[in-house]
N, C-alpha and C positions, 0 to 999 in steps of 0.2 A: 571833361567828364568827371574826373577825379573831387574835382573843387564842386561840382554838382550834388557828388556824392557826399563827400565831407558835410558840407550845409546841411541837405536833407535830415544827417546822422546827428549832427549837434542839437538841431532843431527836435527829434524824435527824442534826443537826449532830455529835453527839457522836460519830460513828466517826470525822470525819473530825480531830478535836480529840485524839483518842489517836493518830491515825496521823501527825499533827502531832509529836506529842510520840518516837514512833517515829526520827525527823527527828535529834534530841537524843543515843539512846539507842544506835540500832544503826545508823548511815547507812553502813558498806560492805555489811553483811547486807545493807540494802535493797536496792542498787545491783547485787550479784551474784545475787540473785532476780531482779530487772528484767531482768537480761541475761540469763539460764535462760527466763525467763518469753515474751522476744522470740523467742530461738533453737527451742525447745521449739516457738511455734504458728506460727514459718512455714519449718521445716526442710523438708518434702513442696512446697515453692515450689519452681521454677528456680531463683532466686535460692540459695535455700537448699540444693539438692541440687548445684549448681556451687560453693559455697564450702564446703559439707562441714560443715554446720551439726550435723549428728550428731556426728561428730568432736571438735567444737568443745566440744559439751554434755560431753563426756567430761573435758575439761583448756579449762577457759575463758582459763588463761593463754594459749591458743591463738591465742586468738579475734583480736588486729592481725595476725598472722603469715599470715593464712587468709585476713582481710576486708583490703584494701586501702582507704587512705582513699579518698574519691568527695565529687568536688564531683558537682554539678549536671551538668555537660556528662557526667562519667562514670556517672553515674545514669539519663542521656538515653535510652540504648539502649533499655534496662527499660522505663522510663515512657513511650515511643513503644509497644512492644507491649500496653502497659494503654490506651494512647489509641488501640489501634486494634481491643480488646476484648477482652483475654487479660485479665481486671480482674485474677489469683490470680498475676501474676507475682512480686511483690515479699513480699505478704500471701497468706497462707492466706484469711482473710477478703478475700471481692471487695469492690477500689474501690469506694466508692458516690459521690464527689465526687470532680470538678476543683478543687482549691484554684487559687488565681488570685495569684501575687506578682509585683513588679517594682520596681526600684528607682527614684530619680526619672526616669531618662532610661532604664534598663535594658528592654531585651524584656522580656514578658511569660515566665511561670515556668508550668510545671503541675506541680502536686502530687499523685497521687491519694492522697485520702483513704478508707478503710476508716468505716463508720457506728462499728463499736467503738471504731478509733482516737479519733473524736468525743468520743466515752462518755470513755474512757480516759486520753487525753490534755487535751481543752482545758474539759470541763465538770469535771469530777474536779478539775482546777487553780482551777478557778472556787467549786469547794465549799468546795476545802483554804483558799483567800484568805477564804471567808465566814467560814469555822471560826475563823481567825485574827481575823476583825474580832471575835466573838463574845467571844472570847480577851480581846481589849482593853477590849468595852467591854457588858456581859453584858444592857446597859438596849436595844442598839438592835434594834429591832424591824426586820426587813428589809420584811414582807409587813405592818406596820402602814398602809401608802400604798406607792403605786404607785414602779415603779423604771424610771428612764430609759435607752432603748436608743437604742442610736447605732449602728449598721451599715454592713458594706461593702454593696458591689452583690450582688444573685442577677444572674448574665449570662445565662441560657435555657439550653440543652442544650449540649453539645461535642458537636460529632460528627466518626470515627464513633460514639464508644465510646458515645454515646445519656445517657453522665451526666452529672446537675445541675453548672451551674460557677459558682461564684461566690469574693469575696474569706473569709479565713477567718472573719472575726467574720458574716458573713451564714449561713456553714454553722454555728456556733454556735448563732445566733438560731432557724433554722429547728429546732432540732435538741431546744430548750427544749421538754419535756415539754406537752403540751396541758392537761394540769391547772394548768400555773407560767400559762401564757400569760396570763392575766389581773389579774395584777401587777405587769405588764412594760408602758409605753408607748413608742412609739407600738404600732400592731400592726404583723402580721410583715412586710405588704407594705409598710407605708410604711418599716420600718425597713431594710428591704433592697432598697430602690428605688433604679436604677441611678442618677439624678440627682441629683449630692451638694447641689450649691445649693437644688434646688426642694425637697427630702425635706429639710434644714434647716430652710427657711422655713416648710412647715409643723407638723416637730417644733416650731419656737420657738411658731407657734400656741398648737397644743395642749397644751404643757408650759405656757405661760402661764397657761393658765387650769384646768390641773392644781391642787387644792386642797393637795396633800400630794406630795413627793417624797423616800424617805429614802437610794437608794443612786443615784451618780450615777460616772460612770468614762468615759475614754477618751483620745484625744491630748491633751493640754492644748492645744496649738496650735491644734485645730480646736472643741473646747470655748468656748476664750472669746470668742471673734466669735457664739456660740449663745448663749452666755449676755447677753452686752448685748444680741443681739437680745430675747430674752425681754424682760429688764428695760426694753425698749423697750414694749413692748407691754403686757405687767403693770405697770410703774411701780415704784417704789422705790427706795433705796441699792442694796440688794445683794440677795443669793439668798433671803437667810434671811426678806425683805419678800416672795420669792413662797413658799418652803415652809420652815417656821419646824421643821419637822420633819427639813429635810437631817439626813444623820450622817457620812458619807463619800462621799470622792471617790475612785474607784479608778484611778489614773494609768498610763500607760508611754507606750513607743513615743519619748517624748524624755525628756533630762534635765529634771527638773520643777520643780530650786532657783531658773534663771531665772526661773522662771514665779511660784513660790511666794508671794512677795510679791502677788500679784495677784489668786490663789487664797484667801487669808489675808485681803485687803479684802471679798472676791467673800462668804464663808462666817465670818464673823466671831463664831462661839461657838467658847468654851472646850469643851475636848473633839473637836472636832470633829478625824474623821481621815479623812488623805489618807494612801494604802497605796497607794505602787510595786509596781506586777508588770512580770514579765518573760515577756513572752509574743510569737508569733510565730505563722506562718502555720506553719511546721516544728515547733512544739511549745510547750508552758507552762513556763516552767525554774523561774522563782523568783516568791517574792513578801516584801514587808517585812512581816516579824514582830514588832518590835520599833521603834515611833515613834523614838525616841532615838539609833538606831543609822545611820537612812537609808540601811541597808543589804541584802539582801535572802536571804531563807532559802533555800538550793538545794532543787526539789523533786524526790526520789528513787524518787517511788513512783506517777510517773504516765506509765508505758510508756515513758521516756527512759534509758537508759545516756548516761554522762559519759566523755569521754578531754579531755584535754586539752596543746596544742601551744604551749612557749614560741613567744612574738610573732616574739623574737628567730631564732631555728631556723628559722619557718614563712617569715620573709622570704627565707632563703639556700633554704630549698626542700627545709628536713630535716622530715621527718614521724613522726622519732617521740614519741610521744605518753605519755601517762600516766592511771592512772586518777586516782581520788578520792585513793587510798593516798599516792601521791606528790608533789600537787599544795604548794606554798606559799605564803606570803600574801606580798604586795608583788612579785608577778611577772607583767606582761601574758602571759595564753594567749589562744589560738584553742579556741576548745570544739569540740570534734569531739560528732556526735551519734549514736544509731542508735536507733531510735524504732521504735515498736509500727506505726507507719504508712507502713513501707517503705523508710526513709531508715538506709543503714548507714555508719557513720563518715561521715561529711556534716560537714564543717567551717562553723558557720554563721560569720555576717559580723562577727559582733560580737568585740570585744576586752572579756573581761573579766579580773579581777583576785581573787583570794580576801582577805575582808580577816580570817576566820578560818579555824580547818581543825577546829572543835570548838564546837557545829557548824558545816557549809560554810556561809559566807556568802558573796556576790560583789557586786560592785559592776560597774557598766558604765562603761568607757573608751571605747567608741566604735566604729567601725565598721573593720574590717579594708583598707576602701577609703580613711577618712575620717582619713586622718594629712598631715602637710607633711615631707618628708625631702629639699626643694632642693637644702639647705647642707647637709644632716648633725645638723641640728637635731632632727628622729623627734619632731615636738610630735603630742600624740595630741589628739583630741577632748574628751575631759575635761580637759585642763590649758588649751585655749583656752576653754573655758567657763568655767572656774572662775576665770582673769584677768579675762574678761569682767564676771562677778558683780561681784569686787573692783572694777571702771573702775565700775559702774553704782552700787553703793555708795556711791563716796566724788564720783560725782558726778552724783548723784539722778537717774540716768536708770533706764529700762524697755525692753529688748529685746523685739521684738516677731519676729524672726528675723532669723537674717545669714550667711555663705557665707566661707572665706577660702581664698584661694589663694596660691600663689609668683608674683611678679616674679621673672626671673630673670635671671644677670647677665649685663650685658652689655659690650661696648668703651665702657670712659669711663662706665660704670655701675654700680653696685653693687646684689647683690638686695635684696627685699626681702617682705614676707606682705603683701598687698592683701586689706583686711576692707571686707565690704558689709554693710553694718545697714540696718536697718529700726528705725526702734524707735516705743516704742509712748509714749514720753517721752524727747523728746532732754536730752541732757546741759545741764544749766547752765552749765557754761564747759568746751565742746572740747576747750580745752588740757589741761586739767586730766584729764580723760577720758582724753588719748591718753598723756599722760606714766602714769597709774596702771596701764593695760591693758600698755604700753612695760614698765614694772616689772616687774607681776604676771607676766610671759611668762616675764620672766628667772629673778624667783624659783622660777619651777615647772620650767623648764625647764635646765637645767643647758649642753646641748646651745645652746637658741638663746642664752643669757647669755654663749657662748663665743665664738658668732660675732658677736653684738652688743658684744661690745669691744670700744671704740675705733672703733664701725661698722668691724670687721676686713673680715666678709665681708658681710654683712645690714645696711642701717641702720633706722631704725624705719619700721614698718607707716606705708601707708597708707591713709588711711580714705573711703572714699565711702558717703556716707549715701544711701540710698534714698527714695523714697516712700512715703506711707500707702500699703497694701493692694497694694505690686509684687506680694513674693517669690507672693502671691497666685493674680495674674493671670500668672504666671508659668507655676506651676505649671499653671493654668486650658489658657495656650496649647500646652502641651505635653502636656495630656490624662490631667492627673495630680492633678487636683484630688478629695481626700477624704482621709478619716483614713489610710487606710494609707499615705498619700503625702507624705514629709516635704522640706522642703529639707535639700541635702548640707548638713555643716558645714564640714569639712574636704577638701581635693580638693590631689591632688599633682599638679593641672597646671590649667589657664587655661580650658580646654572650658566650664567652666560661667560662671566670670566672663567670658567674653570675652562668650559668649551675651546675660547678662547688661545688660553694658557697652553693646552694642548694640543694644537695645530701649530706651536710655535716653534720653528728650531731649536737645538736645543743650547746653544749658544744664544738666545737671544736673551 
């Protein structure tokens, strides 16, 4: 039965392994469909009859000139009239979900989600990543054994608007066809059960003594405190001692190279793949197509238009944008979105990079919040990580998470970036650690190597090592504890170290 089903699933896989290859062939065709394909089914919206979405279909060149970008707060209007039961303001199809976002400290977000949107956007992204594994490795059976769910919360109703509210991978999970549902564990209430510690402890349960698991995905950061729980309970070295059958690991939400090494002990067979996506509560963008490249395929054809905002420009507070056509490689943007699911030119948070343009590939630099520019130094997220890596390298340490901020200068003082680690293996010799991480900054950064000469303006970082399990309970006491809830990296001011700082023993 099993090998019946497999087939059938390969087989159904194959549209989505041409429309892959579409990706390759024709990616502005696609992109200018997407955007027809948006405009076209919600023009008869308010939304759409105030910005002249007819109009637009006619000359899409049109289409910045007509749609203003919109953050969130300018989106607010709208999505108050859908929270208070107009669901066809944004969408021609009625909201059928509250998405639920927030950043670690940020208010609460609503999103409403459309059921097609669902369809559309984040399962559609989920086929196109399997099509890709399928791609890579033609032996792995996905529905051979069962596949591990990890979920946000379902929260109960919003009211007035009377619809379901939950985080987005929980409207995903619900949203799994009833015929999949029984290849999937835990089931769907444990997996979108509001308590993220207690729904842990009992996934690690019953995955424990799960006989076979072959697809496994999620935060890596909230993954391996689940994982040695299992191995706690099951026994053994590693994963492959509880299901000898794993195949992949499907990652996002953080950079994954710190972690990799970890991952790499964890799942220790040849072949074995770990596939980056890039997905969000606003939409599925990308996913890695290519092992070798660790870099990620842009997806074109899953109800998302692409504009995109040099970093540079977006800081001074210039907005205009570009599509796919113009975009080049080795230049931070702001990805502007406008998505099947009511969100038009919506700049999400993330900084990323093109590292080709044939076809689109991107990589993630980090968070539009999550940069240091004290001194004039603009170090982004991805270039303190990748220092980091190198300090852990050359001095056998394991990051377990860490926070940096500015010290800033003062009378008879000089600044300096205050890094909090946690790690999950301290360094062998400190010194050595802070001199390589001191290096690695300068070489990536051009900016801070200027101001760190001669300590002109910056002298070197200082470092505060944390506790097992703070960043943790951290999160815990701030109410932000679960996968979609990350520690900042990067922060251009002191709010969160200071928080930090004091909640620390005072010997620490």
């Amino acid at each position: 039965m099993l090998r019946v089903v497999n087939t059938l699933f390969k087989t159904y896989l194959g549209r989505y392994r041409k429309e892959i290859r579409s990706h390759y062939e024709e990616p502005l065709a696609l992109q200018a469909e997407t955007l027809r394909h948006i405009l076209r089914s919600n023009q008869s919206t308010p939304f759409g009859r105030e910005h002249q979405f007819d109009q637009i279909l006619r000359d899409l060149q049109s289409f910045p000139h007509r749609v203003p970008v919109r953050n969130y707060d300018d989106h607010a209007p709208y999505i108050e009239r859908i929270l208070l039961g107009e669901l066809t303001t944004l969408t021609a199809d009625p909201a059928a979900w509250i998405a639920t976002t927030s950043g670690t400290t940020g208010s609460v977000k609503y999103l409403p989600v459309p059921q097609s949107a669902v369809r559309e956007i984040h399962l559609k992204g989920s086929w196109l990543s399997l099509a890709i594994l399928y791609d890579k490795d033609e032996s792995v059976q996905v529905f051979s054994h069962k596949n591990l769910l990890i979920g946000g919360a379902f929260q109960g109703v919003h009211q007035p608007s009377g619809l379901p509210k939950a985080d987005i991978s929980a409207i995903i999970i619900k949203s799994i066809p009833r015929v999949m549902r029984p290849f999937y564990i835990p089931d769907i209430d444990l997996a979108t059960a509001p308590s993220y510690e207690d729904k842990i402890e009992k996934i690690a349960h019953l995955a424990a003594h799960e006989p076979g698991i072959t697809i496994l995905g999620g935060v890596p950061t909230w993954n391996l405190p689940l994982y040695r729980r299992i191995l706690e309970i099951h026994g053994g070295d590693n994963m492959l001692d509880v299901w000898p059958e794993a195949a992949a690991f499907k990652h996002g939400g953080v950079n994954f190279e710190p972690y990799r090494a970890q991952f790499e002990r964890l799942f220790p067979k040849p072949g074995f793949i770990f596939q980056e996506i890039y997905n969000a509560t606003e939409g599925f963008f990308a996913v890695q197509d290519r092992d070798e490249l660790r870099t990620m395929l842009l997806l074109l054809t899953t109800g998302i238009y692409y504009e995109f905002i040099p970093w540079e420009a977006y800081q001074r507070g210039e907005m205009a944008a570009v599509d796919l056509s113009g975009v080049k490689t080795d230049t931070a943007y702001v990805m502007l979105i406008t998505t099947v699911a009511g969100l038009y030119r919506y700049p999400m948070g993330d900084l990323i990079e093109f590292t080709e343009t044939d076809p689109f590939r991107i990589r993630i630099l980090g968070r539009t919040q999550e940069f240091i520019n004290a001194f004039g130094e603009d170090l982004l997220r991805s270039e303190a990580e990748s220092a980091l890596m190198e300090a852990c390298e050359t001095a056998s340490a394991i990051v377990r998470d860490f926070t940096v901020a500015p010290e800033y200068i003062e009378v008879g003082k000089k600044g300096r970036h205050h890094w909090l680690i946690e790690f999950e293996r301290p360094p062998e010799d400190m010194e050595l650690f802070n001199q390589t991480l001191d290096r690695a900054l300068r070489d990536k950064n051009n900016n801070y190597a200027a101001k760190r000469s001669n300590d002109f303006a910056i002298t070197r970082h200082e470092l505060t090592v944390l506790p097992a399990g703070f960043f943790r309970e951290w999160l815990r006491d701030k109410g932000k504890l679960g996968g979609q809830h990350k520690v900042p990296r990067l922060a251009n001011h002191r709010r969160f170290v200071e928080d930090i700082l004091a909640r620390l023993p005072r010997d620490s």
